[in-house]
N, C-alpha and C positions, 0 to 999 in steps of 0.2 A: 442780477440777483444771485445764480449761481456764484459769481467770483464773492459776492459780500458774505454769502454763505459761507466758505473758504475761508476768508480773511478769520471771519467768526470763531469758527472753528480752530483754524490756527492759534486765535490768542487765546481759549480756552486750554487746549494744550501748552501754548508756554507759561500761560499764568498758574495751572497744575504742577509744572515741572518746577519752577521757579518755589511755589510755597512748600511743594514737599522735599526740594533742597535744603530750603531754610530750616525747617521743622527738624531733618536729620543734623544738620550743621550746632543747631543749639539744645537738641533734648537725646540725643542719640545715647545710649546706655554707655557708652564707650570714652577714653581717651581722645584728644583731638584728631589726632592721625588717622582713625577708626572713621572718628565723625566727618571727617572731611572725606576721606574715601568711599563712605555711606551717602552724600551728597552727590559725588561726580558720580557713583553709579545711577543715582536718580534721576540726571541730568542726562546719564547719556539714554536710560530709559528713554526719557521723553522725549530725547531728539529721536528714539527709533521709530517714536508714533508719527511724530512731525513730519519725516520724509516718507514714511508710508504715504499720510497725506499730500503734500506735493511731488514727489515722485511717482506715483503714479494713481493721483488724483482719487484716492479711494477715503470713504468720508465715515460709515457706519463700525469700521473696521479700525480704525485708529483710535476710534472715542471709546471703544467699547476696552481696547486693548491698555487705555488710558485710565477706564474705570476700574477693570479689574485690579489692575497694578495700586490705585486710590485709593480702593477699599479696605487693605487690611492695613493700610498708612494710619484711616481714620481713625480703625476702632482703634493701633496702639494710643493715638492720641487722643481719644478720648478719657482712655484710662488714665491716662496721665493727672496726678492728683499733688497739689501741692501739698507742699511737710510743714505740720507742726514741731520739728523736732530738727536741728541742725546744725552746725559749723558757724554760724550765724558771726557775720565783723560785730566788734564790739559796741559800734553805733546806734545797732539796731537789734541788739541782743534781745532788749525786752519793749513789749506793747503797753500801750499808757491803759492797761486798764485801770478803771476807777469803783468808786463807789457812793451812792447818795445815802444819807444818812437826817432827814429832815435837811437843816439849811447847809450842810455840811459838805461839799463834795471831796472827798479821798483820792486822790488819784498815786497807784502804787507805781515806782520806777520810772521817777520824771528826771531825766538827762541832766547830768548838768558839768559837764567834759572842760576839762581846763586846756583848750587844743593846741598841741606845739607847733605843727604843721599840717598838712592834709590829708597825714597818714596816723598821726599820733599825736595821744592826749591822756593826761591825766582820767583815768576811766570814774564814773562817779551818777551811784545811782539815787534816787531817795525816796521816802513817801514824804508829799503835801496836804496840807489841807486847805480849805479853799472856802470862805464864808460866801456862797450865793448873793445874801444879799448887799453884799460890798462888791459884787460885779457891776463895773463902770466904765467899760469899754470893749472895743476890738478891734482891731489894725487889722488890715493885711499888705504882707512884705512878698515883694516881686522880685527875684534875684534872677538877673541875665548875665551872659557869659559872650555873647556874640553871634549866636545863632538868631539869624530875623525870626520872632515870632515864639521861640523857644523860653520860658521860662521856669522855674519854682517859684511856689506860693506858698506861705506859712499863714496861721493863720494864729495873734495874739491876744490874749484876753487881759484885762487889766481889771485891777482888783483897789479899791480907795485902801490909806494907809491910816484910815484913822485921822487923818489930818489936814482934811479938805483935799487932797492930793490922789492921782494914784500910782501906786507904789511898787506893788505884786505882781508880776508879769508872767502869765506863762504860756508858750508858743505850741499848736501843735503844725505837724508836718505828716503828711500821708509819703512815705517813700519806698524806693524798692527796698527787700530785706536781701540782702546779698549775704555768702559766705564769706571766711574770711579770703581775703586778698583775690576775690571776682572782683573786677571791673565792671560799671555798667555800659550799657548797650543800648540805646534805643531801638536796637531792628531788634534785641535779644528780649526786650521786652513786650515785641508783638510774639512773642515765641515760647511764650511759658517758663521762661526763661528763671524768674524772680518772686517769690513770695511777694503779699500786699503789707506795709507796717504800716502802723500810726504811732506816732512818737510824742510825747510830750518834755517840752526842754525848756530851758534857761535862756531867756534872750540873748545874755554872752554865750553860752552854746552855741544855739542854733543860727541866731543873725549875725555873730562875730564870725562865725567857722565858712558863712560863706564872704561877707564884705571883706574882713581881716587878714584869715588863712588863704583862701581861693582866691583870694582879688576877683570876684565876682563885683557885679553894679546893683546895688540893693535899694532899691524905691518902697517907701513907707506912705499907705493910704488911711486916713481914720476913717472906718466906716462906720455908717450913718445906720445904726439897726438899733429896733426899741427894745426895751428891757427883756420885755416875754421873749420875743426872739433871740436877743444876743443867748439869753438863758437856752431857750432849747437847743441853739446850735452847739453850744458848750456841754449838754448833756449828750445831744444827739453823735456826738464825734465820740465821746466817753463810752456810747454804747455801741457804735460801729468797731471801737480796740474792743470791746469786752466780746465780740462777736467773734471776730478776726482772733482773738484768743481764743477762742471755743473750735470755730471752725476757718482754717486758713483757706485765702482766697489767692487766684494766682495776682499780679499785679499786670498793668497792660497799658501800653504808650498811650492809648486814646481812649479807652472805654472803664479803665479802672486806673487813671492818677489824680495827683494833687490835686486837680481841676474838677475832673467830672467826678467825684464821690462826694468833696463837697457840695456839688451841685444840685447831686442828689437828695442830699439832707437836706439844704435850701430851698427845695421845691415842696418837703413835706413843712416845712413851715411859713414860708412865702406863695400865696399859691400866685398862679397865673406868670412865673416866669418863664419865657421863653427860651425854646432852643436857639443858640449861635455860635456861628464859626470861631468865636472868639474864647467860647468855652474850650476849643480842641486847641490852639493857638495860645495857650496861657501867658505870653507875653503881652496880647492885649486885651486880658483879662478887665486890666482898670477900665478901658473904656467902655468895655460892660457895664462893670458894675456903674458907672458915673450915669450912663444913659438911663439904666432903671434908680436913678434921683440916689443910691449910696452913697455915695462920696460928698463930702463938704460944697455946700449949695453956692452960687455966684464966683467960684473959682472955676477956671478951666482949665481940662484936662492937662493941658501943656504947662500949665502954672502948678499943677498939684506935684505934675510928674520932676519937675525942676524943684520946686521947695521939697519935695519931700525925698529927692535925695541923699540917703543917710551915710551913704560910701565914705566921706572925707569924716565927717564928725565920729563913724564909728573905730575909722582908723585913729584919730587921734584921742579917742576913751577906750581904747584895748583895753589897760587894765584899770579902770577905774569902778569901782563899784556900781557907780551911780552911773552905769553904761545906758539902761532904758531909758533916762532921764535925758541923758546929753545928747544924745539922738535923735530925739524929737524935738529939740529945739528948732523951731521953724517950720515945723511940720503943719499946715494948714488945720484947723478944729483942735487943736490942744491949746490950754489956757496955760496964758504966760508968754504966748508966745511973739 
């Protein structure tokens, strides 16, 4: 008992030492050189508490030495407040807020980037308008890169053209807001590292710039949601950016992405859906949603996940107008097909 006591306590101290490294490594007021120096001395802090505890087995005296040194870690970070106001890469310059208007929805500064490569692109913003009652669809696009388990979700709505079709497409994307020429991080996003955006874009934008420019792998799903719903979720994301405009939120690998805020909003309009691992996992988001009946009924997973990738057809309509159209040919639940 005594030794698991120990054990215990050990990994309390290194799991301390360890988060308050990282905390100074990616929020530290400083230059790298700073930051990293503000880290190794955190580090060594904690191995002084460590070998007080096994060196000469003292237990009330290491934790307290551990807290005190904790304490004034936490309030800095607590204070820590993400910026409405900043350096912002031009991707993510501006938030899809919107605005309802009877059937009308407005949405100001919807993407729409002509992209040369993965660094650059014709910059290009606009307002839309958007008739409610010609919404007639929503997709959502899974973009992988190689990581098991890792992906982005977009999530798109589609709008009839007047002509038995539909036509009008517009995608939004919850992503980190970075400044210009940050790199993202996933450990830097458990770290307060990034503003939360929501973006609203151009399916050539946002589903070209990953299939096209990034050579990512982009799977397309038509999901199965009724009218009143697909509606609230398209208002409901409209007023999570018009919030996030008002008041910025930080962004967070597990607890505020792509995944889990839609989920959020899904659960004020879907009730009774469940927590699972697959919401944190967003590469196997689809077999969520397919499990609670979203996806195109009597196809299986393995058959959606094959037809409906768009990788080859969206490389060959780079520049074709009619890109949303030639992309879903084949796509399971789209007519025509």
């Amino acid at each position: 008992m005594s030794l698991l006591i120990d054990i215990t306590l050990g990994l309390v101290l290194v799991a301390c030492s360890l988060w308050g490294a990282l905390a100074l490594l990616y929020r530290f007021p400083a230059g790298l050189t700073r930051r990293r120096l503000a880290a190794l001395g955190w580090l060594l802090l904690g191995g002084l508490w460590l070998g007080w505890q096994w060196q000469q087995g003292a237990r009330l005296g290491p934790l307290l030495g551990m807290a005190a040194s904790q304490l004034p870690l936490l309030c800095w970070w607590r204070r820590l407040a993400p910026a409405s106001d900043g350096d912002w890469a031009d991707d993510v310059r501006f938030l899809a807020t919107g605005s309802l208007h009877g059937q009308r929805l407005t949405l100001d500064h919807v993407r729409g980037f002509d992209w040369r490569n993965r660094d650059e692109a014709s910059v290009a913003w606009g307002r839309r308008e958007y008739d409610l009652q010609r919404l007639a669809s929503l997709d959502l696009f899974v973009s992988t890169w190689g990581r098991p388990g890792i992906a982005h979700v977009l999530l798109s709505f589609g709008f009839e053209d007047g002509q038995g079709g539909v036509g009008d497409f517009v995608a939004f994307s919850v992503e980190v807001r970075r400044r210009h020429h940050e790199p993202f991080s996933e450990i830097g996003g458990f770290f307060k590292q990034y503003e939360l955006a929501i973006v609203a874009a151009d399916e050539r934008d946002a589903v070209l710039l990953r299939s096209n420019v990034r050579r990512e792998s982009v799977t397309l799903y038509r999901v199965l949601l009724g009218e009143r719903e697909r509606r609230e979720l398209l208002l409901a994301l409209v007023e999570q950016a018009n919030e996030l405009e008002r008041t910025p939120r930080f962004y967070h690998t597990i607890t505020a992405n792509c995944t889990t805020l839609v989920y959020a909003l899904m659960r004020r309009i879907v009730e009774g859906l469940p927590l699972d691992h697959r919401l944190l996992l967003t590469g196997f988001l689809p077999g969520y949603v397919h499990d609670r009946g979203g996806l195109v009924p009597g196809v299986s997973l393995s058959e959606l996940r094959r037809r409906g990738d768009i990788t080859g057809r969206a490389l060959a309509a780079h520049d074709d107008p009619d890109f949303s159209r030639r992309i879903r040919v084949g796509v399971p639940g789209w007519t025509g097909n």
